[in-house]
N, C-alpha and C positions, 0 to 999 in steps of 0.2 A: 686871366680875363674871365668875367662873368658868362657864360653857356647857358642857355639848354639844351640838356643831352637825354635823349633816348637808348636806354638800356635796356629794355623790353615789351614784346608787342603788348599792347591793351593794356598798357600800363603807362601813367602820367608822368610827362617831361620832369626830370628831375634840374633843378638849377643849379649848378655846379660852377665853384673856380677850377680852371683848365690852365694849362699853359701857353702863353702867348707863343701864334706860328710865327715860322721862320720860311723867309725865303729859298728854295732851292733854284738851280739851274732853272731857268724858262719863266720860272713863278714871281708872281707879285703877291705881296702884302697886303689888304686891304684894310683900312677903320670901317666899319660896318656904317652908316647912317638909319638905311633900314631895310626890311628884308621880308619881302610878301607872304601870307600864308597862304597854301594853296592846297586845294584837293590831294593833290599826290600825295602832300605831308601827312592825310589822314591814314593812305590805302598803306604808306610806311606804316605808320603807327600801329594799325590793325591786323598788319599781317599781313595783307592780300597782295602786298610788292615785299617776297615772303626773303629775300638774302641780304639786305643792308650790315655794313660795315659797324661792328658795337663794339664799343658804345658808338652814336655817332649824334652832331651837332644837326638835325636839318635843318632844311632851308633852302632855296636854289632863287629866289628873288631878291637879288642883294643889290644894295646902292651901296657904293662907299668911296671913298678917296684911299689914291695908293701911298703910302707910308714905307713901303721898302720892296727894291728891285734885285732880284736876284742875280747871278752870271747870266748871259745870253738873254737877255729882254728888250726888246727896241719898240718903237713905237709909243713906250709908255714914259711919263716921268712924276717923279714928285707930286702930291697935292692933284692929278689929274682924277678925275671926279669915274669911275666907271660901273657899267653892271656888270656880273656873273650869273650866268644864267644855269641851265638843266643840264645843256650839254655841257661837260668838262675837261672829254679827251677823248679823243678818236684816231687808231693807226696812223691813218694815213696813207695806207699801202693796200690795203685789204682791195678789192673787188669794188665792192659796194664805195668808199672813199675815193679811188681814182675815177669813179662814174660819178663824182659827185654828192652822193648820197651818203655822207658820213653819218645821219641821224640813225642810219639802218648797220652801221661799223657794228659786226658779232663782239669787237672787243673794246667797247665804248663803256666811259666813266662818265658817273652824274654825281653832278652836285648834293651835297643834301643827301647821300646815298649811299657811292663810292667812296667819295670823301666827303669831310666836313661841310656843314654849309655855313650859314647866314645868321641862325640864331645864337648869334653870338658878338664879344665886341671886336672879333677881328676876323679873316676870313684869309686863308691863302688860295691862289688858283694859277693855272697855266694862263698867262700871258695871253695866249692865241686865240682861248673862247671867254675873253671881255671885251666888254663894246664900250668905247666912250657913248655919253647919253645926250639926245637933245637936251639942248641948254635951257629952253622953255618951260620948261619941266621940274619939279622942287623933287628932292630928294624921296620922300613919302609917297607921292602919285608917282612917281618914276617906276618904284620897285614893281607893281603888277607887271609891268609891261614885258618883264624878263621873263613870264613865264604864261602869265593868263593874256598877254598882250601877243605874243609872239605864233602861241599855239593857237590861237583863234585867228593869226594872221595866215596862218600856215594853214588850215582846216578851211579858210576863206577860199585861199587860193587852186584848193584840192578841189573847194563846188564848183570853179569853172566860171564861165559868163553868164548871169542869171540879173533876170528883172525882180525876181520875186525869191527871200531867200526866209525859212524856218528858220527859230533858232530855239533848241530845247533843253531847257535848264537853263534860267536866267542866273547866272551868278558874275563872278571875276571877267572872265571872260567874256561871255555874251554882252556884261555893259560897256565895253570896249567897242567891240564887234560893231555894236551897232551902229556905233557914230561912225564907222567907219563906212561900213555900207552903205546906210544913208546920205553919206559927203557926194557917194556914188549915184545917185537916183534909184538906189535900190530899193524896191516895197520890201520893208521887213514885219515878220509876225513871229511874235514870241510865245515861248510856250512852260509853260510854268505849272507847278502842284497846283492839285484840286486848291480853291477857296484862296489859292495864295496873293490877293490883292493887292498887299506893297508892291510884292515883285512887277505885279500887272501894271501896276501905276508907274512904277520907274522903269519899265522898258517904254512904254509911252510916254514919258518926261523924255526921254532920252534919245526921243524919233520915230518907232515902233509904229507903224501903220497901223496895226491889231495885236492885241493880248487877251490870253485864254488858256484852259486846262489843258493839258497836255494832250487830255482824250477827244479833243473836239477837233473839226476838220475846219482851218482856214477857209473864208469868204473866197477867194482863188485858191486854183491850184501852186503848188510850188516848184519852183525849176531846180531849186536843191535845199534840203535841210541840214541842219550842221547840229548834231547832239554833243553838250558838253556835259550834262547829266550825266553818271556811271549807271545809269538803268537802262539795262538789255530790252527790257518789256515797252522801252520808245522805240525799237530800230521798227516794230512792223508798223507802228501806228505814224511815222514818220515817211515810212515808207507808202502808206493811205492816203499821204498829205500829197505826194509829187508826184507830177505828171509824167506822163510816157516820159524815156529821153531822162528823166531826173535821177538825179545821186543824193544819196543818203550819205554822210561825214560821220562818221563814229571819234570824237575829236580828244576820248579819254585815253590815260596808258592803262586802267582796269574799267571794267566794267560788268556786274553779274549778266548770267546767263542770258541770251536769247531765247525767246521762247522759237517752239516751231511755229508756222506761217504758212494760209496758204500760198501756192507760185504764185496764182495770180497776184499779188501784192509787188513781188520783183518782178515779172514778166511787162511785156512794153518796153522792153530795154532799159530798165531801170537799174540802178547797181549800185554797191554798199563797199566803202572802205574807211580805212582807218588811217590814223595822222599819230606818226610814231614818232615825241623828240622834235628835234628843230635841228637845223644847218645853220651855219655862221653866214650863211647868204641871204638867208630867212631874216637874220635880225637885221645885215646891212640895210636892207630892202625897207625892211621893218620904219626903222628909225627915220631914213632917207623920209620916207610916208608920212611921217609923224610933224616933219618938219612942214608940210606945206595943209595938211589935214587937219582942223582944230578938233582936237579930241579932251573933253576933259574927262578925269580919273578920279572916283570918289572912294577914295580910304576911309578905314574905319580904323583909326592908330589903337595901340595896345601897347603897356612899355613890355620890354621882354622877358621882364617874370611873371608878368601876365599870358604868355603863348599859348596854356592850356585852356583860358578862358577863351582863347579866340580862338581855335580848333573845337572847341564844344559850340562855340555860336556859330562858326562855318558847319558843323554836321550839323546844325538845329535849323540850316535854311534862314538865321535870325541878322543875316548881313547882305543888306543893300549895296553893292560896289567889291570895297576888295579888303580884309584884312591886310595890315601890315605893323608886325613889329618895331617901335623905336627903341634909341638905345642909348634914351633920356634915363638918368637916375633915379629910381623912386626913392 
């Protein structure tokens, strides 16, 4: 089958023939359809998510239909349409798993990472973290949702009950988000690069009460902001934006450094966490939301020997909506 494979940090996807998987015990098979590009894919590439599995296939936003079921698989059949997402496998036993919190499992596997993922024309995974997909939904706009749909679903639910919600770094994610929140009656205000205009205009096509520089301070106060941005240098200026009582979401798995702050910025009982992974509840929850929530998802397709071009136009800021690989012939 046709891949691309990552063999070395800071170094361009190579497109490779690989051998088609096979299913083991638990596992399905998947045809690939398409398969999101997301941040994470860069912080692999660059190093900065510094132990992945090499060579390795990323990818963790995958639509595809199952094609072969392995021993012990129930639930799935034939031709059934599913996503695989970040998370890949978790104890089950640990601590953290039997309290529910498998996102947080010490001996948890991801997608795109641990193993194989997406950019590729076939994909195997454990049975237990795929989701069949709203039907609603075409193959192409499906794939964000495994990964910039889910984690912004998850990062949503961490701000708590809020009228008024930041959202910084508009990309994958954030254009999700927002329709979401606003289904809610929620005032949303986006926060975007100096001078970065499109992004300003499509967070306001897309419902966004206000858009502006990251460094300017909302018309209101905010009752929580959610950073999907990997820039440390938003957590105090996010933290300027919300009022007493508010929570700051740090919604990335890398982010550079925090600068130091003064308290006053946290103090008012203000407070700052982070959104690690996803749970298989997360997505149930997810989709279940999607069916009665009209959300549309704008992709920017690329076939998949194109992946490096669209990993260079996601770091360049030069993608409104969401990359995603097809796995159309060129």
């Amino acid at each position: 089958m046709r891949a691309m494979q990552f063999r070395a940090a800071r170094q361009p996807l190579i497109c490779a023939e690989v051998p088609d998987p096979s299913a083991g015990p638990g596992q399905v098979v998947i045809k690939v359809a398409a398969c999101g590009v997301c941040r994470t894919d860069l912080h692999i590439l660059d190093g900065e998510l510094a132990e992945p599995k090499l060579p390795l296939v990323p990818g963790h936003e995958i639509v595809g239909r199952v094609v072969a079921l392995g021993p012990e698989v129930s639930g799935f059949s034939i031709g059934d349409r599913v996503g695989i997402p970040w998370l890949a496998w978790a104890c089950g036993a640990c601590h953290r798993c039997l309290a529910g919190d498998e996102n947080l499992c010490d001996q948890a596997r991801f997608t795109g990472y641990d193993t194989d993922g997406g950019y590729a024309e076939f994909a195997v995974a454990d049975h237990r973290y795929c989701f069949l997909l709203p039907r609603n939904i075409d193959d192409v706009a499906a794939a964000p949702l495994l990964c910039a749909g889910l984690i912004g679903y998850r990062a949503f639910r961490l701000a708590g009950p809020v009228e008024t919600l930041g959202i910084y770094g508009f990309g994958a994610a954030a254009h999700i988000l927002v329709q979401v929140a606003v289904s809610q009656g929620i005032m949303v205000f986006a926060f975007t690069r100096e001078g970065d205009g499109l992004a300003q205009g499509f967070a306001l096509q897309l419902g966004a009460s206000w858009a502006g520089p990251s460094t300017a301070l909302p018309p209101v106060p905010l009752d929580a902001a959610i950073i999907f941005a990997p820039v440390g240098e938003l957590v105090p200026l996010a933290l300027s934006a919300v009022r007493k009582g508010g929570r700051v979401v740090c919604a990335g798995i890398h982010m550079s450094d925090i600068p130091t702050f003064p308290y006053r910025l946290l103090w008012g009982e203000r407070s700052i966490s982070s959104v690690a992974n996803l749970t298989r509840r997360d997505a149930v929850a997810f989709f279940q939301l999607l069916e009665a929530v009209p959300v549309t998802i704008h992709p920017v397709p690329y076939d998949l020997e194109h992946a490096n071009e669209a990993l260079a136009d996601l770091r360049a800021g030069r993608i409104n909506g969401a990359a995603v690989l097809t796995m159309r012939k060129v």
